[in-house]
Structures are given as C-alpha cells and as structure tokens.
GUBAVO-427994 format. One line per field, with one value per residue (C-alpha): residue in one letter; y, x, z. Coordinates in nm, 4 decimals. Each point is the difference from the previous one (the first is absolute). Layout:
N
resn <- [a  ...] $
y <- [Y  ...] $
x <- [X  ...] $
z <- [Z  ...] $
//
This chain:
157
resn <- [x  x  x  x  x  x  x  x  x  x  x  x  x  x  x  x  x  x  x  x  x  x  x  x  x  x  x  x  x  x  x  x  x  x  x  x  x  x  x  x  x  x  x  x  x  x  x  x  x  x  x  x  x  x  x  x  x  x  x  x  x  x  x  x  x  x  x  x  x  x  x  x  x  x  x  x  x  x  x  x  x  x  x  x  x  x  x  x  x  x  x  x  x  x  x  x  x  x  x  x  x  x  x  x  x  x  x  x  x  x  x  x  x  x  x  x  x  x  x  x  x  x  x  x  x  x  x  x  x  x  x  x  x  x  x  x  x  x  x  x  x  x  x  x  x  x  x  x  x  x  x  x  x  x  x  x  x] $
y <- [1.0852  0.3763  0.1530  0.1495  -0.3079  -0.3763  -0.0858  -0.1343  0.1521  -0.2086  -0.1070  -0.1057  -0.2026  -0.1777  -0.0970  -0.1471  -0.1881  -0.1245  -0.1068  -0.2185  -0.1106  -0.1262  -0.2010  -0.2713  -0.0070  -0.3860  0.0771  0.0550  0.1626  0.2776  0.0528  0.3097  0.1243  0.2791  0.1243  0.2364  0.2983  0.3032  0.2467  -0.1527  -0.3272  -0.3135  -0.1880  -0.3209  -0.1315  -0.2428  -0.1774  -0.2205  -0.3644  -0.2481  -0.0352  -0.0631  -0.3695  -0.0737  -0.0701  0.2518  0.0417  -0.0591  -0.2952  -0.1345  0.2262  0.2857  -0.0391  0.1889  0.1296  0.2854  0.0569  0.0265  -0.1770  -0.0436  -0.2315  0.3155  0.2753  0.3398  0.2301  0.2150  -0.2236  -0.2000  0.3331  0.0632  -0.3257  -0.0077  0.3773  -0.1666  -0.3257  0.1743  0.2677  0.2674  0.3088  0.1754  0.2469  0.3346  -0.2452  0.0423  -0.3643  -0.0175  -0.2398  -0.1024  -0.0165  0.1872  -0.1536  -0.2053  0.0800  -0.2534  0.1418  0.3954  -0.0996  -0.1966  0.3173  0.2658  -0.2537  -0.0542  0.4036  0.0137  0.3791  0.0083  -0.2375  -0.0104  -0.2351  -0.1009  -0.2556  0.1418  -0.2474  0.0683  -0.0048  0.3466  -0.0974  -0.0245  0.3343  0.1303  -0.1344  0.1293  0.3529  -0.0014  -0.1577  0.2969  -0.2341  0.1727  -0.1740  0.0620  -0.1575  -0.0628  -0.0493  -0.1067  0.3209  0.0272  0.0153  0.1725  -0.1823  -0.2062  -0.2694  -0.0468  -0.2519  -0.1370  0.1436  -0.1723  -0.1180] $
x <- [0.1544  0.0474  0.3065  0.0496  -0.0923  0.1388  -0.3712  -0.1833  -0.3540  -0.2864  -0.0885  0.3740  0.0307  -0.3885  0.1206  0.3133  -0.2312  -0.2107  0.2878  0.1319  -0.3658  0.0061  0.2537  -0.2505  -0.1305  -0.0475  -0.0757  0.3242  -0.1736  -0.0213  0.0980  -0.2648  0.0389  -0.2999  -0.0709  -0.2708  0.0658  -0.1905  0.1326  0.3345  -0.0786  -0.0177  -0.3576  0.0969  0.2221  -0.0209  0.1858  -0.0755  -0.0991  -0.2513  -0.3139  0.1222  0.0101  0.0479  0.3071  0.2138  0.1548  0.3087  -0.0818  -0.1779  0.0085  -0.1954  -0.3515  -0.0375  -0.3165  0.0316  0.3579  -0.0613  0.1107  -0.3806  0.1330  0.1089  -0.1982  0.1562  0.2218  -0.2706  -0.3063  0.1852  0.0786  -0.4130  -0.0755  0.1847  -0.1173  -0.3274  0.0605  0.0948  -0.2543  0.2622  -0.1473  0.1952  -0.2045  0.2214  0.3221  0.2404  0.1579  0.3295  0.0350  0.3315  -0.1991  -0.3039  -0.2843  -0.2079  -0.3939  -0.1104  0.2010  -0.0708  -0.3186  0.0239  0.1935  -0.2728  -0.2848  0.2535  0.0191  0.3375  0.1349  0.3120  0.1858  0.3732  0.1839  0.3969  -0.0593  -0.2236  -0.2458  -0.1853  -0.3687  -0.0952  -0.3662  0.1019  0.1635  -0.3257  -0.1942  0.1919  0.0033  -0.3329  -0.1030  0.2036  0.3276  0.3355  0.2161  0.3533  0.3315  0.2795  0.3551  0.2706  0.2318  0.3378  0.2364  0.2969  0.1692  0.3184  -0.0859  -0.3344  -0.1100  -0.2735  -0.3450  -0.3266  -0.0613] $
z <- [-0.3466  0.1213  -0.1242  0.3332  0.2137  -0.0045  0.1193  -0.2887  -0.0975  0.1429  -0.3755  -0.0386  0.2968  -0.0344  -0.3615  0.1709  0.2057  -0.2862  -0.2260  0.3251  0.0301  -0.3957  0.1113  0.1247  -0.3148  -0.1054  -0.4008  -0.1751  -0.2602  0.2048  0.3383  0.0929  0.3777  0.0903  0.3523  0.0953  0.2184  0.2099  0.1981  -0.0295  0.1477  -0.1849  0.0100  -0.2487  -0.2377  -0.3019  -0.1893  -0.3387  0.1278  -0.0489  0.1826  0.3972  0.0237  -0.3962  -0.1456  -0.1294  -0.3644  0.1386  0.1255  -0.2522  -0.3327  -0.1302  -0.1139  -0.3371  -0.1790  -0.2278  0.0819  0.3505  0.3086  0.1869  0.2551  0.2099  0.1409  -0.0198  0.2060  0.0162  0.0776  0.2965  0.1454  -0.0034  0.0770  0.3212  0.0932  -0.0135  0.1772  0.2765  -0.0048  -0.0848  -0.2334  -0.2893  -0.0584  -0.0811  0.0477  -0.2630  -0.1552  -0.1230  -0.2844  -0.1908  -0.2974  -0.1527  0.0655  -0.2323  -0.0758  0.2658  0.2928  -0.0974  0.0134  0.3908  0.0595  -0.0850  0.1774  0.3339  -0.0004  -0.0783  -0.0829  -0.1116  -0.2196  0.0462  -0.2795  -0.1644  -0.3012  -0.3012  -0.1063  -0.3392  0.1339  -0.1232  0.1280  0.3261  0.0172  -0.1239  0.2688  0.2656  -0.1443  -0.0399  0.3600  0.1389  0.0852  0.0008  -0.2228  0.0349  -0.1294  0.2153  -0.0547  0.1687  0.1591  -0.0761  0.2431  0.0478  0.2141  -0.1357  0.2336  -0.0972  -0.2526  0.0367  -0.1583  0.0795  -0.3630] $
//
C-alpha cells in the first residue's frame, strides 16, 4: 500500500483476492488460493481440491505418497485448468500464488505463457525457482503491507 494513498497497489489487493480464494481450499495440509491476472482483470482462480467430481480430503482423508497429499490438484494447476476449459489464454498474465510454486506448476506456468510470478509462502523447491528464471518468468515475493491504521487488523496471511 502507497504511503500517500489508502488504495492498495494492484499486487496488494490481487494477493488479497488470492488469500480469500485459498479459502476454498479442501486439503488442510495446505490451503493454497492462486488467481491469474492481465491487465488488471482477473481470468481464473484455483484453489487446492480434488479432481471435480472426486471426493475431497476433507471429506474423506488425505492420500499420501512420498509425504505428499496427491488426492488434490494444486492452486496453481486448477487455475490453468479452468483458463483452459473455458478457452481462456494466460499468456503474458501474471498468477498470484500464496505459495511458491512447486517444479510441476513452474513448469504449467512457463508452457501456459505465464510472465510474471507473484507469491507469499516460501516453499523449498530451489528447482523450481530455477526454471522460472531461466524460462524468462519474473519471480517475485510478496508480503503482506503494514498498515498504519489503528483500526486495521487484519493482514491477508
């Protein structure tokens, strides 16, 4: 947020958006909110969930292999999915993630022609961040503004 404006920055207020988006997150693992963005409008959202029409870990637990919930796809991989469903392109969009993507959604982010890479939550996939770099992705790290207002509380994380 601008020091000199109550307006929030249009990075600030699409992460706002994508934390209430993580929301419908049905992992508890992690609830992971992205949403995909170009000239300021939004194209798609996602959300971590199970396969549309499967059950969801909530519902009916987690299904580990390697230490990793694979009954849900990713925040990041709905949000393509439905951009291609309904024949929506990304190409030069920038997604907002609440956590860095993993190696399999930098790389559905460099094929979908994603170019910039907006993200809260660190996650330790140093591979991932290579990728991107090297496709020509913007990477950048977001965190939450701090407000000066007594009366405001609330922070997106």
């Amino acid at each position: 947020m601008d020091a000199h404006s109550p307006r929030p920055s249009w990075d600030d207020y699409f992460m706002g958006i994508t934390f209430q988006v993580a929301l419908r997150s049905t992992c508890d693992r992690a609830h992971v909110g992205s949403t995909i963005v170009r000239d300021r409008r939004i194209l798609t959202t996602g959300y971590n969930g199970a396969p549309a029409g499967l059950p969801h870990c909530d519902e009916i637990g987690h299904l580990m292999i390697g230490g990793h919930c694979v009954r849900t796809l990713h925040a990041e991989q709905n949000a393509i999915i439905q951009a291609a469903l309904h024949g929506v392109s990304a190409a030069g969009a920038t997604i907002y993630v609440t956590h860095q993507p993993c190696l399999t959604c930098a790389k559905m982010i460099i094929n979908a022609g994603i170019k910039r890479v907006v993200y809260a939550g660190h996650y330790p996939d140093e591979n991932a961040v290579a990728f991107l770099r090297d496709a020509g992705v913007e990477l950048q790290h977001w965190s939450a503004p701090i407000h000066d207002e007594v009366t405001d509380n609330e922070s997106p994380n």
